[in-house]
N, C-alpha and C positions, 0 to 999 in steps of 0.2 A: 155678557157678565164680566169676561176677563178687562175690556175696559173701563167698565166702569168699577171696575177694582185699582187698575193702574191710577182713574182718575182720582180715586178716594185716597190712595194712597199721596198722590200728590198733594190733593188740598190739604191732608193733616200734618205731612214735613212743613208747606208753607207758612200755614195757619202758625207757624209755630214762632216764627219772625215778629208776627203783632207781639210779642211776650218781650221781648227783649230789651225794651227802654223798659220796661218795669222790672224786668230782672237788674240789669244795671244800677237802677236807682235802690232798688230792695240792699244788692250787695255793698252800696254807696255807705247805704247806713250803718250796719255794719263793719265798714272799715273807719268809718269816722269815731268809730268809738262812742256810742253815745252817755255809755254806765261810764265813761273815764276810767275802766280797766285797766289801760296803757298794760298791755301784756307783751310786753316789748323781751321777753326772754323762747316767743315762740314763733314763730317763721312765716309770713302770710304767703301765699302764693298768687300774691298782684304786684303788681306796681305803684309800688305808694309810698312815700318817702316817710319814715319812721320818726325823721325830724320834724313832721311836721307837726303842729299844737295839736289835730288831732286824728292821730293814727294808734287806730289799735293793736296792729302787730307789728314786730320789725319787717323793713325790704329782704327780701331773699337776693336781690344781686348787692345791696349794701353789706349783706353778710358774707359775700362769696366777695367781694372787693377786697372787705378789712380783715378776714382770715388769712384773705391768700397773702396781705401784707405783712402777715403774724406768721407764715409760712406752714399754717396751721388747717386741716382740709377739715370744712364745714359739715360732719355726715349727716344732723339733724336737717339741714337747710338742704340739701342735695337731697337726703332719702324725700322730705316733702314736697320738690319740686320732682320729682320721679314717680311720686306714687301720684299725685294727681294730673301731672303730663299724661303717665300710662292710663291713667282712666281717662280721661276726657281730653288731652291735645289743648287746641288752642284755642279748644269754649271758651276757657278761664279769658282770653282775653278779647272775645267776641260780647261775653255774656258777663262777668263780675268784676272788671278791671276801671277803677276809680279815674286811672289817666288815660285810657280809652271813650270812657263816657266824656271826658272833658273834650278830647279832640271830635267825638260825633256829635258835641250839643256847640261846637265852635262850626263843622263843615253845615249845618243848617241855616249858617247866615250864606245871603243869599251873591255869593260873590265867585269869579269865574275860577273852576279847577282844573287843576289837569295832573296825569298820573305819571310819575316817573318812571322812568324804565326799566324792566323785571328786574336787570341787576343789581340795580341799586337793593331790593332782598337782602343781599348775600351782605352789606354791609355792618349787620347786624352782627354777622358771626367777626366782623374784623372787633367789634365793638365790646363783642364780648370775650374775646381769646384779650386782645390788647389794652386795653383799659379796663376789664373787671378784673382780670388774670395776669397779665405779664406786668403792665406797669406797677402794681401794687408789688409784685411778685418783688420783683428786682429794686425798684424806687422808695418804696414803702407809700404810705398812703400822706404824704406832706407836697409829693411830686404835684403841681400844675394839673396834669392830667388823669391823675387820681381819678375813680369815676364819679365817685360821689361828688365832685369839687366842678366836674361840666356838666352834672344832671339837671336835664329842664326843670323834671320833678322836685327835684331839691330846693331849686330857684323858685318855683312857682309856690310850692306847699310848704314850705319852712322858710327859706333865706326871705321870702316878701311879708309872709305873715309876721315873723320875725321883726323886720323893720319898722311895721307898721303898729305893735305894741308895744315898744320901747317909742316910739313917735308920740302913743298915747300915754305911756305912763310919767311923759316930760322930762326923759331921762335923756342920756346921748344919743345916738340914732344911729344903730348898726346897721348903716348902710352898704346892701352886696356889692364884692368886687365889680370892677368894670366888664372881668370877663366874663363872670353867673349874669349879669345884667344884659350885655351882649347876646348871650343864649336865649337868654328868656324872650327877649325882643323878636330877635330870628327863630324862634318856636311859636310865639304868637303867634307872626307872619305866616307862615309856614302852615299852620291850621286853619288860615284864612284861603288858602292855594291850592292845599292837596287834601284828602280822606287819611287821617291819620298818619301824619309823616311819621310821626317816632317811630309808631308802631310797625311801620312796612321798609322802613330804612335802617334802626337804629336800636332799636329795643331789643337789650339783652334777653329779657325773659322771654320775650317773643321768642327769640332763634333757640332757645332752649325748647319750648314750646312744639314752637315747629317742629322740631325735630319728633316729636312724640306723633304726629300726627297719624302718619304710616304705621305706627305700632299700639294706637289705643284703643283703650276696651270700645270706646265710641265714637265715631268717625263718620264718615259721607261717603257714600259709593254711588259710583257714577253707571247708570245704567246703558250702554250704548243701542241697546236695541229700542230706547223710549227715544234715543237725542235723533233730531232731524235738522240739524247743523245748523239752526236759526243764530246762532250765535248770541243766543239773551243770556246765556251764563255768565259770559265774559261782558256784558253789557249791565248783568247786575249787579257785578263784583267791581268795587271802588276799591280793592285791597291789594292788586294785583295777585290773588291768590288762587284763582280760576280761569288757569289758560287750555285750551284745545283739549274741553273736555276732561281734564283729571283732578279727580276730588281729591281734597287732603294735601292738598297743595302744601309746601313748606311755609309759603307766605300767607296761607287764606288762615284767620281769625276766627272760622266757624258763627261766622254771622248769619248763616242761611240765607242771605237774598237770594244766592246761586237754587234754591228747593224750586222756585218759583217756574221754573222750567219746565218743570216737568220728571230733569233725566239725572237730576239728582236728588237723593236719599237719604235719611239720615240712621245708620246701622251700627249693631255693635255686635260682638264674637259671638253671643250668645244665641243667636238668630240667625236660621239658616237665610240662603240667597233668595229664597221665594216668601219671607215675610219681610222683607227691606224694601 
């Protein structure tokens, strides 16, 4: 009976992985805006460029960009990336994040990957202390490296669409700098090489994120007495977020392929250790 409890337990975390391109895509719609709301005075908790034609809330790290150039601290955009980090971690960007589903409907074409090296993680936090925070801080937001001004997301969901309706409406052609152009090129590339580069190297909200993981209502706990060191956890994680057995990784996205295992779980505070 007790295994064939473990094992039930296991099929229902895994089963849960078939759901997630249709969560994705369900959240897609949603951020596109489709009632043209533009409710661009309230905070989304994705990554999605607010400049884009169609985004329905503003960016949360374009907010924490242009404040911190205003010298002015965001607490509506902070309290709303705090109270859904502390529920859920880095669901939000496994399970409803617009520029995430782009880079996993880009790693399906069928061309050779390979995974950077754990560290490269941590340069998310350079990305976000140093270009969200200190260059606006000190520069203000006209500096070069403003972040809004090197974001793929910018480039790809605003600066392109951009160019290409002023193309149609036969007017001048605001065509992006060389340097947004540049990015967008080597970020295409780059989703054609690795499983989400922004997101396991570069992404602010990710590292924000991350950080929630060890402390949210909902999380993964890793069972050691089910793991028998096959190593498929680390073989089902393209995220670098699932190393030597420990869930809740700074880097893991909460994409569940790591359930698949067996020895991991998906749990939250409210449930003791024997219903997880």
């Amino acid at each position: 009976m007790a295994s064939m409890a473990k094992e039930k337990k296991r099929s229902t975390a895994a089963r849960l992985v078939r759901f997630r391109l249709g969560s994705q895509l369900l959240f897609l719609l949603a951020w596109l805006d489709p009632l043209l709301l533009r409710l661009h005075n309230v905070c989304s908790p994705v990554f999605h460029c607010h400049s884009c034609p169609l985004a329905l809330l503003v960016c949360p790290i374009g907010v924490l960009a242009n404040f911190s150039a205003l010298h002015v601290i965001p607490y509506l955009a902070l309290g709303t990336l705090l109270l859904v980090g502390g529920l859920v971690g880095s669901f939000v960007c496994g399970w409803a994040c617009p520029f995430g589903l782009l880079q996993d409907l880009a790693a399906r074409l069928p061309t050779p990957k390979f995974q950077p090296p754990a560290w490269t993680g941590h340069l998310r936090y350079a990305v976000l202390l140093g270009l969200v925070i200190a260059v606006p801080y000190w520069f203000g937001e006209q500096h070069p490296l403003f972040f809004c001004r090197v974001c793929p997301a910018g480039a790809l969901e605003a600066a392109l669409p951009h160019t290409v309706q002023t193309a149609l409406g036969k007017g001048p052609v605001a065509w992006p700098t060389a340097f947004k152009g540049l990015i967008l090129v080597l970020f295409v590339a780059a989703t054609l090489l690795m499983w989400r580069p922004w997101c396991t190297m570069f992404c602010p909200l990710g590292a924000i994120f991350g950080l929630c993981n060890r402390v949210s209502t909902v999380f993964l706990r890793f069972h050691p007495e089910r793991c028998v060191d096959c190593g498929q956890c680390r073989k089902f994680c393209h995220y670098g977020g699932q190393r030597d057995g420990r869930a809740g990784d700074l880097q893991c996205i909460r994409c569940l392929d790591c359930t698949k295992c067996g020895a991991v779980s998906v749990g939250n505070i409210f449930a003791g250790p024997e219903r997880q």
